[in-house]
N, C-alpha and C positions, 0 to 999 in steps of 0.2 A: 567520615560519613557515618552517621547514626541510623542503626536500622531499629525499626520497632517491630510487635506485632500486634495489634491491639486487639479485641475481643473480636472484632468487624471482620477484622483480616483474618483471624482464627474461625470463624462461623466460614466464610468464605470460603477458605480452602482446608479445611480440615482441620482438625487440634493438632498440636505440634506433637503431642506425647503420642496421640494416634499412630501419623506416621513415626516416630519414633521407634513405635512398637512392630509396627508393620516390616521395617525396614532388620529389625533385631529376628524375627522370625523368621525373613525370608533369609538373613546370613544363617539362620541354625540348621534351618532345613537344606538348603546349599550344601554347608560343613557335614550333616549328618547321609549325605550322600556322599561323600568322599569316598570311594574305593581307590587305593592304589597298590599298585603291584611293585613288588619290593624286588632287587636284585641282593646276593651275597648272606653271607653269613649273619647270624644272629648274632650280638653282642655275647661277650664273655661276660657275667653277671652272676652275683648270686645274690637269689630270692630272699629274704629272713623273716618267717612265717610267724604267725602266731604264737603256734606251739613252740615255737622254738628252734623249726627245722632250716635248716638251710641247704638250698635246692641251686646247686649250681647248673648255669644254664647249658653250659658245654656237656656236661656229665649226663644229661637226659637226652636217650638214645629209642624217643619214640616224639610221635608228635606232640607238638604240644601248642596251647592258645593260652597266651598270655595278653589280658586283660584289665588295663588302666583305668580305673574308676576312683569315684569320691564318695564321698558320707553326705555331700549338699547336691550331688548329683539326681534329680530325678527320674533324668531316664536309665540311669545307671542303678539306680534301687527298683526300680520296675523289671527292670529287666532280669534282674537276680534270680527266679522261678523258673526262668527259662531257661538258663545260665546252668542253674542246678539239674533239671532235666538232661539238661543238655550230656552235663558231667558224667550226669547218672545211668546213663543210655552206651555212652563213650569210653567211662573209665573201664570197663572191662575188654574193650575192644582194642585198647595200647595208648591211648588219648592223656595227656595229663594238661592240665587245666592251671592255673594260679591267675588270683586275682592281686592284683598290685595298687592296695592305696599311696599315694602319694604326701609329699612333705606336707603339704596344708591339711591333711587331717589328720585331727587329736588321734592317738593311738586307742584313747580309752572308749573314743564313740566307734572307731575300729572293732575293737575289740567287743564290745556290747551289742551293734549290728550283728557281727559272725556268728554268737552264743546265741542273739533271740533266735536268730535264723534257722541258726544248724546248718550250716553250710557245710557242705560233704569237699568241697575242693580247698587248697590252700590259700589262706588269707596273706600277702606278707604285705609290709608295711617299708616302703622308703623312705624312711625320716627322712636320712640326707642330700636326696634328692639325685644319688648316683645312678639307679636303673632307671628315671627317667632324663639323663643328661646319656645313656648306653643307646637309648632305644630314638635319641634324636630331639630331645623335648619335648613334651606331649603337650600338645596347644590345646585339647580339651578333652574332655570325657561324656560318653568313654571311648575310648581308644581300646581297638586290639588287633595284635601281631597274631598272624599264623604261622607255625612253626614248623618244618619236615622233620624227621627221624635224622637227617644227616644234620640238621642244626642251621638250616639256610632258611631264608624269609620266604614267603612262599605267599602272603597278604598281610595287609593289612586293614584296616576297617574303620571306618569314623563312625558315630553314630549310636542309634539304636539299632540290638541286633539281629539279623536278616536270616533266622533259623531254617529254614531251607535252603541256601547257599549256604549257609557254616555247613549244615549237615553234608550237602554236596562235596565242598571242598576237604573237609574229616576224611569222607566216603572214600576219596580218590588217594588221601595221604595212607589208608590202610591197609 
């Protein structure tokens, strides 16, 4: 059976790329409302930052949000101002923060994002793709886990992010 579409049938009932786009939009927005609530323990992992540091996840004994993002992400570069606020508001309150690129980006646009920015919280970088195969595969970005002081999941988050519940949920971990 041969199907066509011919311009008639496209005028008709829409362009295909339309719906196409329509149908990639409504899965984003879908995805980017994902909340779910996580049981158990955080993976054992260590971070390995920019600077150099390495931030093992067991060893930090205050809350922490850890944040799965990309360098071709756009909502995940938008939201970075807010992210840093966010930090900046937070880190003196017990809060520790890391931003985790993943294997598919270059370290060096990594690394050149962080420095234009000035980004006050930790960048690290998984090349090999271990703290996102720890944390479950992260099907996209951005992703972030929230973390208790005793090192148990406590959220998660798909999407763009939702600064008056992060704050809410910080608020109650402190």
């Amino acid at each position: 059976m041969k199907i066509t579409l011919s311009n008639k049938n496209a005028r008709k009932n829409g362009s295909l790329p339309a719906k196409i786009l329509v149908l990639a939009i409504s899965f984003c927005l879908f995805a980017c409302t994902n909340h779910a609530e996580l049981d158990g323990p955080a993976p054992s992992v260590v971070f390995k930052t920019l600077s150099g540091e390495a931030i093992e996840l067991s060893s930090v004994e205050k809350p922490m949000l850890v944040n799965f993002w990309s360098t071709t992400c756009g909502i995940c570069l938008a939201e970075m101002p807010e992210l840093t606020a966010l930090y900046n508001e937070y880190k003196d309150k017990g809060v520790e923060m890391v931003m985790v690129a993943g294997p598919h980006d270059r370290p060096n646009e990594v690394l050149e994002m962080a420095e234009a920015a000035s980004w006050p919280f930790p960048v690290a970088l998984d090349i090999d793709g271990e703290v996102d195969a720890a944390f479950g595969k992260i099907k996209g970005t951005p992703t972030r886990f929230l973390i208790d002081a005793e090192g148990r999941f406590v959220g998660r988050m798909v999407g763009k992010v939702e600064v008056a519940k992060l704050k809410e949920q910080l608020d109650k971990l402190i």
